[in-house]
C-alpha positions in Angstrom: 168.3 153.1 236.4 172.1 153.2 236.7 174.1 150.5 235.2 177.1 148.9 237.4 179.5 150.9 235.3 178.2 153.9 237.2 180.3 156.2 239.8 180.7 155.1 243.4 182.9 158.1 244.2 184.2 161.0 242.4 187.3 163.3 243.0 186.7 166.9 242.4 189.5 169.4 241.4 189.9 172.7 241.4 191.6 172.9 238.6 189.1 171.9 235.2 192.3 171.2 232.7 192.7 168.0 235.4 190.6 164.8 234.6 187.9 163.9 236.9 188.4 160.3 238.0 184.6 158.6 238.7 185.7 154.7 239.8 187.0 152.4 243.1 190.4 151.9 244.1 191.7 148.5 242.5 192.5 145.7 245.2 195.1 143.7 244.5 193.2 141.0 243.0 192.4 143.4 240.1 196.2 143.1 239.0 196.5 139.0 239.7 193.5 139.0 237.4 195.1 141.1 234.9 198.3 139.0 235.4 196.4 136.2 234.4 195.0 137.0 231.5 198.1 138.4 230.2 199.9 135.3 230.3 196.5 133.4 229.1 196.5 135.7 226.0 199.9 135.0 225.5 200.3 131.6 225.6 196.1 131.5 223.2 198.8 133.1 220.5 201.6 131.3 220.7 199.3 127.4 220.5 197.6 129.6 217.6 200.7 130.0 215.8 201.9 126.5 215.9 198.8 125.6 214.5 200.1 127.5 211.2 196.6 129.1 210.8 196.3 130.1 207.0 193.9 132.4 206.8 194.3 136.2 205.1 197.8 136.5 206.9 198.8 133.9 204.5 198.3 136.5 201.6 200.8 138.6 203.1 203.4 136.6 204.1 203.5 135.1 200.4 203.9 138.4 198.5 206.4 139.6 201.2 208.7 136.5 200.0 207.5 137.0 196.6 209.0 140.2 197.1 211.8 139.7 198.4 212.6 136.7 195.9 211.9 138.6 192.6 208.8 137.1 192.1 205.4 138.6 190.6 203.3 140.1 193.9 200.7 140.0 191.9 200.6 136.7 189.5 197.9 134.3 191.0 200.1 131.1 189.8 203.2 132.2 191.6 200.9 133.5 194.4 198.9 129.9 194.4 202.8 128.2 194.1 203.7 129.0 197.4 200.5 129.1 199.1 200.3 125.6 198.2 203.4 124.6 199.5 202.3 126.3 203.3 199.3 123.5 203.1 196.6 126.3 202.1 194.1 123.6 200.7 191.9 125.9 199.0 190.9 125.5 195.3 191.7 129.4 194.6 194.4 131.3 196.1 194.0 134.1 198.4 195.7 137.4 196.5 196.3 140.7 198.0 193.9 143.2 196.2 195.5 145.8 198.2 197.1 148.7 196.4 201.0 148.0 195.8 201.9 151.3 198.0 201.2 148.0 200.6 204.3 146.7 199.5 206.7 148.0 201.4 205.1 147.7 204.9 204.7 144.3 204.4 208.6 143.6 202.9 209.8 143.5 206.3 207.8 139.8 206.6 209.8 138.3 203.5 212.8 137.9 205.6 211.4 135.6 208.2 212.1 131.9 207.4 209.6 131.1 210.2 205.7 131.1 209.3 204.8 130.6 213.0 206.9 133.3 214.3 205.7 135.8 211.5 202.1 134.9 212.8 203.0 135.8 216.1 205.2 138.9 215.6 202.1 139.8 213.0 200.0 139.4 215.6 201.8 141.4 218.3 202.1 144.2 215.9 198.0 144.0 215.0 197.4 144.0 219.0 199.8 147.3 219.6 198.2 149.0 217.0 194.9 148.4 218.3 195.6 149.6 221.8 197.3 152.9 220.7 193.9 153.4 218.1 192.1 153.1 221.7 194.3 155.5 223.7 194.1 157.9 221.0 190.4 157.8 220.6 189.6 158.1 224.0 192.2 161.2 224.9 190.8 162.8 221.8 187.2 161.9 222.7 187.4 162.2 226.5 190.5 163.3 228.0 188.9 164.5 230.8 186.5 161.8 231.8 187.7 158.5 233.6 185.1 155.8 233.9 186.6 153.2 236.2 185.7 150.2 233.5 186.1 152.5 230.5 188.8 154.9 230.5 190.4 155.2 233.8 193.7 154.4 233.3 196.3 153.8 230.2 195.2 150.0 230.2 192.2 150.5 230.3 191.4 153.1 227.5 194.4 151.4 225.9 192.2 147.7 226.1 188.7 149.3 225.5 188.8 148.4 221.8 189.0 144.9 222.5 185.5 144.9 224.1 184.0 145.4 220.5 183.8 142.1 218.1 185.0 143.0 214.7 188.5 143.5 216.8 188.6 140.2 218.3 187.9 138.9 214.6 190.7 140.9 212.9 193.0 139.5 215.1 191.7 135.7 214.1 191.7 136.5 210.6 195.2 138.9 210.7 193.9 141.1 208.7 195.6 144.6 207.4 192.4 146.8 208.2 194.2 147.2 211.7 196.6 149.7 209.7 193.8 151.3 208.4 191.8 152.3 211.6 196.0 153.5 212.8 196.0 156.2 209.6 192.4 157.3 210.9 193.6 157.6 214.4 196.4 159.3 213.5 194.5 161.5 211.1 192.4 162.9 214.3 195.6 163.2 216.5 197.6 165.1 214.1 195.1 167.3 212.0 194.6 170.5 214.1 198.4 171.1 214.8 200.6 169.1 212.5 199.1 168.5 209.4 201.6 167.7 206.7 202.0 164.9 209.3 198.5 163.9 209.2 198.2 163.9 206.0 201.3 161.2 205.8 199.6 159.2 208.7 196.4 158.8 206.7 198.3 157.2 203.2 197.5 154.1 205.6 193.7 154.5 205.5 194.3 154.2 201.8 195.2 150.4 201.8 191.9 149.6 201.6 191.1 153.2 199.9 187.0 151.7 199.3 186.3 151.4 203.0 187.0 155.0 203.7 186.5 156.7 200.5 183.9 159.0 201.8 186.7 160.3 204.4 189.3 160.7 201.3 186.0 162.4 199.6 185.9 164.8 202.8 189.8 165.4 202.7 189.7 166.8 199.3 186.8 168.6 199.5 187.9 170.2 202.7 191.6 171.0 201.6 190.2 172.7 198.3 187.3 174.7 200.3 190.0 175.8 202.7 192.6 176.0 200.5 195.1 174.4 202.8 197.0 171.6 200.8 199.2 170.3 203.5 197.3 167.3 204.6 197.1 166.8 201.1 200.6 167.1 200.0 201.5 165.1 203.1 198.9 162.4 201.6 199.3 162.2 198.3 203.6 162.9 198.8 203.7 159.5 201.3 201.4 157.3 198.7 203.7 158.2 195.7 206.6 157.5 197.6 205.4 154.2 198.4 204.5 153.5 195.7 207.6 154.1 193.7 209.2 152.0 196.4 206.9 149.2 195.3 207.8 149.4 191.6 211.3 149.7 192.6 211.5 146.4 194.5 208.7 144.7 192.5 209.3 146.0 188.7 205.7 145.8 187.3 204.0 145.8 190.3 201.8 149.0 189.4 201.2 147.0 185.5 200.0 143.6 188.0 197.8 145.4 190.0 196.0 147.1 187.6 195.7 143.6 185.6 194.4 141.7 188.9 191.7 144.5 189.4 190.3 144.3 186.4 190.6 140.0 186.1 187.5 137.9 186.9 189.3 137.4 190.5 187.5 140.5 191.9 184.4 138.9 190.6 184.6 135.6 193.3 184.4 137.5 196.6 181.0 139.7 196.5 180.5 141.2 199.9 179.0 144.1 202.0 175.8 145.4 201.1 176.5 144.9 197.3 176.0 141.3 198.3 172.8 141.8 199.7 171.5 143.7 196.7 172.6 140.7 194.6 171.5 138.0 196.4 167.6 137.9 194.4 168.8 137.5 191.3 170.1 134.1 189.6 173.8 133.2 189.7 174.4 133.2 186.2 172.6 136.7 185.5 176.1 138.8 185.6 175.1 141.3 188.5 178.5 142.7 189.4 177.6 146.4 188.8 175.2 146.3 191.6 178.3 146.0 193.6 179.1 149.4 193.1 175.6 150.5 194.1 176.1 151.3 197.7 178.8 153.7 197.0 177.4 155.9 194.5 174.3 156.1 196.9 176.9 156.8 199.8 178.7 159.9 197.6 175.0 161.6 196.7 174.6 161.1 200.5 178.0 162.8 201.1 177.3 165.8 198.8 174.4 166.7 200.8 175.6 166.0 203.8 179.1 168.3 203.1 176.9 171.5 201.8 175.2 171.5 205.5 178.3 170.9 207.5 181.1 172.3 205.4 181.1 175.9 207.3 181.3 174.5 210.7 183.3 171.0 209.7 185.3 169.6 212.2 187.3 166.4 212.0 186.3 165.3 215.5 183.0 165.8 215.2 182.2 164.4 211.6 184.5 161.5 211.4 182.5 159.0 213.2 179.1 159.5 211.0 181.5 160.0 207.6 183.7 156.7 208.3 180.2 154.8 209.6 178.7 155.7 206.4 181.5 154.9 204.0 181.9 151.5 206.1 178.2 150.9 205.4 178.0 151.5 201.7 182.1 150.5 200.7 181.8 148.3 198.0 183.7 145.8 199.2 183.8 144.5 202.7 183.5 141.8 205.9 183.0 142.3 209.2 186.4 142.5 210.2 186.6 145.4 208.6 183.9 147.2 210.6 186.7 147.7 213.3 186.8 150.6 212.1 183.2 151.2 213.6 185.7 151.3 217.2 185.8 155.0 216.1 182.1 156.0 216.4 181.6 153.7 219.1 184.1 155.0 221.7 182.9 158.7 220.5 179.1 157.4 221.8 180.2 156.2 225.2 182.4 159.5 225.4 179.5 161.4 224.4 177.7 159.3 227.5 180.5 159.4 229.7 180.5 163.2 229.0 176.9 164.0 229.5 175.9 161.9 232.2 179.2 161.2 234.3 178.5 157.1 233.5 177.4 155.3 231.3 173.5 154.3 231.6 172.1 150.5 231.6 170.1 150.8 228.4 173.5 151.7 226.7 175.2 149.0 228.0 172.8 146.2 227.3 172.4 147.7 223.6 176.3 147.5 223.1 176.7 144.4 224.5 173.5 143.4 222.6 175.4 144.3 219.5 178.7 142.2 220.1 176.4 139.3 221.3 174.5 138.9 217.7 177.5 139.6 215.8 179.0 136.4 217.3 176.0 134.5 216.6 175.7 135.4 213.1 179.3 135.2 212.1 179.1 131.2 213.1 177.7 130.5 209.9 179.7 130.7 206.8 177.9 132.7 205.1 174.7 135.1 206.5 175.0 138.8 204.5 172.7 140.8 206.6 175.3 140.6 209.1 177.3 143.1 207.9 174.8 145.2 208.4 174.1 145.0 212.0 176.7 147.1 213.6 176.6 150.0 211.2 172.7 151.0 211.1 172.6 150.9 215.2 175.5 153.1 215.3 174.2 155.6 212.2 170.7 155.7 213.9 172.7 156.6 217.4 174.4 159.4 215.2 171.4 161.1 214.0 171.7 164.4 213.8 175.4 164.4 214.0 175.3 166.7 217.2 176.1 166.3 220.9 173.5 168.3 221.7 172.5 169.0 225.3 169.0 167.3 224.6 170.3 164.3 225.2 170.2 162.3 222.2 173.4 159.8 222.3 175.4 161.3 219.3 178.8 162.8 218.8 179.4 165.2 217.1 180.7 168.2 219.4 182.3 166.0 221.5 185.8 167.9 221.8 188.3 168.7 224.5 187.4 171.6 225.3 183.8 170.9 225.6 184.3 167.5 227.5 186.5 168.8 230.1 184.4 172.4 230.6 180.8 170.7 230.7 182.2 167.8 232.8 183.7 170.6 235.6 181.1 172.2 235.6 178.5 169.5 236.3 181.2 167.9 238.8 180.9 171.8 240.9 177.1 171.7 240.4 177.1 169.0 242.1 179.1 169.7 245.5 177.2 173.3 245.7 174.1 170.6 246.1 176.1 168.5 248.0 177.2 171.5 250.5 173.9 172.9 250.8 
């Protein structure tokens, strides 16, 4: 049974490097619609910024003035000091944990006088980033497949991201996981031609180094099996850099952070699947290691999974099942930060979009399945399993790590070359039916 995202009409062309556009012409109403929910997004942020919403953007804008005033970016009463003095009623401040090569990308917000207008430039900048992460994903994924609600068009592939949850709640929270999934993005873009480049693109994955640590794993591993260093000098050049930025602006900023991580703070916020190991036991038993758990078992999975793929390793194909399993098992993490899932996600309905020229019912109702629960069950304040939801469905999907031609929805294999080849040649199959 076809699914209403499937093709009314298709365009053939004789020449396969040009896409193959499956979809209706747009009526004018499409645009007026569009119109309007432009300007209804707009105006959603700007009455959310007047409401001065202190959530984790609040962490950011105070050790950007901390910053820029001298002060300790790291020093939970200075931290707690001005937090206070926004209204942030909490009992315990909210401090950024983030390594202090984050310093200087969030400076830049320490010369804004304005909290409002930081939220909303903050949030411009988050909403940008996520719709060149979708462009790039679905060019490098399927460039030569347009689905009309998909990926026909630059808004559209540019939008597509927005369709999946965690995104929606990055936004709400203004979270800096949106520069993480860019330094992924731009890790894929840049690898096969450029990459010293890539290598500098990917320091950003490394703000919140314990979500993709099985991917930084990969990068070593690779460069040193390869012996090519130049994503890695690129890497490791861009995070020194920044960082000596960091201790230049902020003297003692490396000596802070390495005194918050080790401080009972870290202790408050248990998370991920860590959480769910810990919830059995009594809060007073001191259960902390177990935290740290899921990522050992997610490195002995990595071994393993490296010795079978390392001769035919290909970033495209391996990233989505490497950064789904380092999401799963990171030691810390919410489900904001699962948008970096959007990677294996689009790389599914590619696959799909690929192998079947739409994209099937049961696929659709699964995905919107998906987005559906994890609305549900982020209303509570607290419910663990969630964070679990999104990355088992999308590992189980990547079995195998193959687009094979049987069929199974995974995507590994899913390439340029491949996409736009197999795609002409089902398209020409097609009319010789069609003619005869």
């Amino acid at each position: 049974m076809e699914s209403g995202i499937g093709p009314r009409r298709s365009a053939i062309r004789n020449n396969q490097s040009n896409p193959v556009r499956i979809g209706l012409i747009e009526s004018p109403m499409t645009y007026v619609l569009r119109s309007f929910l432009a300007i209804a997004a707009l105006l959603l942020v700007a009455f959310g910024a007047l409401s001065r919403p202190l959530r984790d953007f609040v962490e950011y804008w105070t050790v950007s003035h901390l910053l820029v005033q001298g002060g300790h970016c790291y020093s939970l009463t200075e931290v707690f000091f001005v937090e206070k003095a926004l209204g942030f009623s909490e009992s315990v401040p909210l401090m950024v944990v983030n390594p202090p090569w984050i310093l200087p990308l969030i400076a830049p917000l320490g010369f804004l006088r304005s909290y409002p207008l930081a939220w909303m430039l903050w949030m411009g900048m988050s909403a940008s980033i996520l719709c060149i992460s979708s462009w790039i994903l679905l060019e490098i994924y399927a460039p030569n497949v347009r689905l009309r609600e998909v990926s026909d068009g630059l808004l559209t592939r540019s939008l597509f991201i927005f369709s999946f949850f965690p995104t929606l709640l990055l936004l709400r929270f203004g979270q800096i996981t949106v520069l993480v999934l860019l330094g992924l993005c731009g890790f894929l873009w840049f690898q096969p031609k450029r990459p010293l480049l890539a290598g500098c693109v990917l320091s950003l994955a490394a703000l919140k180094p314990h979500l993709v640590y099985l991917v930084l794993c990969a990068v070593f591993i690779e460069a040193i099996y390869r012996r090519s260093f130049k994503v890695l000098v690129g890497f490791l050049g861009t995070i020194l850099g920044l960082s000596a930025i960091a201790e230049v602006l902020n003297p003692g900023a490396l000596a802070g952070y390495y005194t918050l991580s080790h401080s009972p703070y870290v202790h408050l916020y248990p998370s991920a699947l860590g959480l769910i190991l810990r919830l059995p036991f009594p809060p007073q038993l001191d259960t902390f290691s177990l935290q740290f758990v899921p990522p050992a078992c997610g490195t002995i999975w990595f071994v393993f999974y490296w010795i079978r793929h390392r001769r035919q390793w290909q970033w495209t194909s391996q990233m989505p099942i490497v950064v789904t399993a380092s999401v799963l098992t990171a030691a810390y993490g919410w489900l904001f930060d699962q948008v970096l899932l959007a990677i294996p996600v689009v790389a599914i309905f590619a696959a799909l979009g690929v192998r079947l020229g739409r994209l099937p019912a049961k696929a659709v109702w699964i995905y919107t399945a998906l987005n559906f629960v994890l609305v549900v069950g982020s209303i509570p304040k607290s419910f663990p399993p969630l964070y679990l939801i999104a990355p088992i469905p999308i590992l189980i999907m990547l079995r195998g790590g193959g687009g094979d031609a049987s069929g199974k929805i995974v995507a590994h294999g899913v390439g340029r070359n491949m996409a736009a080849h197999f795609w002409s040649y089902r398209c020409l199959q097609r009319r010789m039916l069609d003619d005869r």
